[in-house]
C-alpha positions, 0 to 999 in steps of 0.5 A, a space after each residue: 495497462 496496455 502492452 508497448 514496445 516498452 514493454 517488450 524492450 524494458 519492462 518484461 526483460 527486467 522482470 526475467 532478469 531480476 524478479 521471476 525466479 525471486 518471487 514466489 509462484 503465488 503472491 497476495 498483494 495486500 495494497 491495492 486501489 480498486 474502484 469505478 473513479 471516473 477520472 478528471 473532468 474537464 473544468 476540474 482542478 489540476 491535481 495537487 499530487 504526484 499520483 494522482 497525475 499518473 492515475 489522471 482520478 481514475 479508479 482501476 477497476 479489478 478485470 483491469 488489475 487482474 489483467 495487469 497481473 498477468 502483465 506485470 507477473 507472467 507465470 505467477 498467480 496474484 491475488 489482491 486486496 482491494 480498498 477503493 480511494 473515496 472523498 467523504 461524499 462519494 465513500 459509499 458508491 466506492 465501497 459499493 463497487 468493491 461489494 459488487 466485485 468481490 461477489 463475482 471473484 474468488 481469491 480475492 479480498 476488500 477493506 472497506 473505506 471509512 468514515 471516522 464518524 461512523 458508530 461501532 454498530 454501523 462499521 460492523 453493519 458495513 463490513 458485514 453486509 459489504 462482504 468485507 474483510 477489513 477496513 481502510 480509515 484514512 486522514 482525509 476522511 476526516 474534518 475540522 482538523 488542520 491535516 498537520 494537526 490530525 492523528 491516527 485516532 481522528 480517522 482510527 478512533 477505539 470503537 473501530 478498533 475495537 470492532 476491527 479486533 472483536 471481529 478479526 477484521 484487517 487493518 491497513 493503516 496510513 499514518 499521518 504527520 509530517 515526520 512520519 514514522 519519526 514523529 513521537 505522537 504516531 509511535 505513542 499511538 501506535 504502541 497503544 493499539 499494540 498494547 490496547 488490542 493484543 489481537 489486533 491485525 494491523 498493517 501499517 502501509 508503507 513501511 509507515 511511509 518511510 520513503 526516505 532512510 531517516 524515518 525508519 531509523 528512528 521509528 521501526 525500532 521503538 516499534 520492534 517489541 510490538 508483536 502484533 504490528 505488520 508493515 507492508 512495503 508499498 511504494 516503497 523503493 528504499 533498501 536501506 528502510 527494508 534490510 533495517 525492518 527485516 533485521 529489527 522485526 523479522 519477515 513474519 511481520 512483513 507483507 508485500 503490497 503494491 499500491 497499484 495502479 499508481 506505481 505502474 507508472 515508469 519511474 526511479 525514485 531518489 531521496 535528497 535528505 528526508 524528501 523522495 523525488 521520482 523521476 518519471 518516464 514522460 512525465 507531462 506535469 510538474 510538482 515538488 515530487 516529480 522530476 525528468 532525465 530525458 536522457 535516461 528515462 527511457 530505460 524506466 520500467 515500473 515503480 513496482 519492479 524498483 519496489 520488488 528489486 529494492 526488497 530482492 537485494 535487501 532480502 539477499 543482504 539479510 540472509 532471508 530463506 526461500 521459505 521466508 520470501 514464500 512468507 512476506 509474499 504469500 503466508 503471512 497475508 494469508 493467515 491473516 486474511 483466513 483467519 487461521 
């Protein structure tokens, strides 16, 4: 991430103004992509998805990352967990990269990224020997199944839950569906993990992707007496989703991730109805997604600070304590990621 005189004008004077004297002195951030993607290729598809526009297919390896902490959060020590973002034809060379890494840096933490067909004793194998602390399942990992059809066991199925909670391991789960946290069939699942694997450590990213206010209202409360479920706010800007997590399942079962690099990029996000739209500085593409206001645009600063601020205010609306911002931005991932 290069220095600009956007940053100096925008970025840096948002983050003094808003966020230093708010975040902690030591943050974990447990959402992050890290890997060696070379990026797009000349004859390759356009992308078919906002962030992998902004990322243009490139993997931000983790010196990068680190050194975009240093940009990003002046004065304050970040320690990330890293998943790298793999076809089924390239997850091993990926995970590959995270091993390598995390053998050269302490303070930090990788998931590996997995297949679904992998057996109970292979997965273990992985972890192990990779010098993992958790796993990354995604929907796309998966075959043969129309994506609106595919649920959380298709990508997620029991013997890696099982092996997950056996061994301690970290979960951060991206639901699937349309209707997101909405959608019936994502919640029945997610309250059998709760109920099948009382020690389970789960993340469900995003707040369950719930960008937009209807997902969350429907979803986070069927979830409230589900003890042993976290959710991470990455990517996530809406207050509205925030203060209802806060005030239905308390900041001990909240974790701050960052989905970085992708929201370096300069951007506002809105909702029309159920749907997100993100306006982007300089944005050179167009998809369903993705808007401009050259008007106003120049006044973007990260999608990570809106993300931050939006918690900030929905934290002061609820009351939450200092020790309790301490706990969504370090504690509580650390317990987790310690094994205390």
């Amino acid at each position: 991430m290069d220095i600009t005189p956007h940053y100096f004008n925008v970025d840096f004077p948002f983050y003094k103004e808003y966020l230093r004297d708010f975040l902690p002195d030591r943050i974990i951030d447990v959402h992050t992509h890290s890997g060696n993607k070379p990026g797009r290729k000349p004859g390759d598809p356009e992308p078919t998805f906002w962030p992998e526009w902004v990322t243009f297919g490139c993997g931000m390896k983790l010196p990068n990352l680190l050194d975009a902490y240093l940009k990003m959060f002046p004065g304050k020590e970040v320690f990330p967990v890293c998943f790298s973002t793999s076809s089924r034809e390239d997850v091993d060379e990926r995970n590959a990269y995270i091993t390598e890494e995390l053998r050269q840096y302490k303070n930090v933490w990788g998931l590996l990224w997995t297949l679904p067909d992998w057996s109970k004793a292979e997965l273990i194998g992985r972890v192990d020997q990779g010098g993992f602390s958790g796993i990354k399942p995604y929907l796309s990992m998966v075959q043969d199944i129309p994506v609106e059809d595919i649920t959380i066991f298709d990508y997620l199925p029991h013997h890696h839950l099982e092996a997950a909670e056996e061994h301690g391991w970290v979960v951060i789960l991206h639901i699937p569906r349309k209707e997101r946290l909405a959608d019936p069939v994502n919640i029945a699942q997610l309250r059998e993990i709760s109920r099948a694997y009382p020690k389970i450590k789960l993340i469900i990213a995003h707040i369950g992707r719930s960008y937009c206010p209807r997902y969350g209202v429907e979803g986070i409360p069927r979830l409230r007496d589900c003890e042993n479920l976290l959710f991470d706010f990455s990517a996530n800007t809406n207050q509205v989703v925030m203060e209802l997590l806060i005030r239905e399942v308390g900041p001990k079962r909240i974790l701050f991730g960052s989905d970085m690099p992708i929201t370096a990029v300069r951007a506002k996000r809105i909702c029309e109805g159920d749907d997100y739209i993100n306006y982007v500085r300089h944005a050179d593409w167009q998809d369903s997604r993705t808007r401009r206001d050259v008007e106003e645009e120049e006044s973007y600063t990260f999608l990570l600070y809106e993300q931050i601020l939006a918690f900030k205010k929905a934290a002061v609306a609820c009351d939450l304590t200092k020790s309790d911002i301490e706990d969504v931005f370090f504690n509580n991932a650390y317990r987790l990621l310690t094994k205390i």
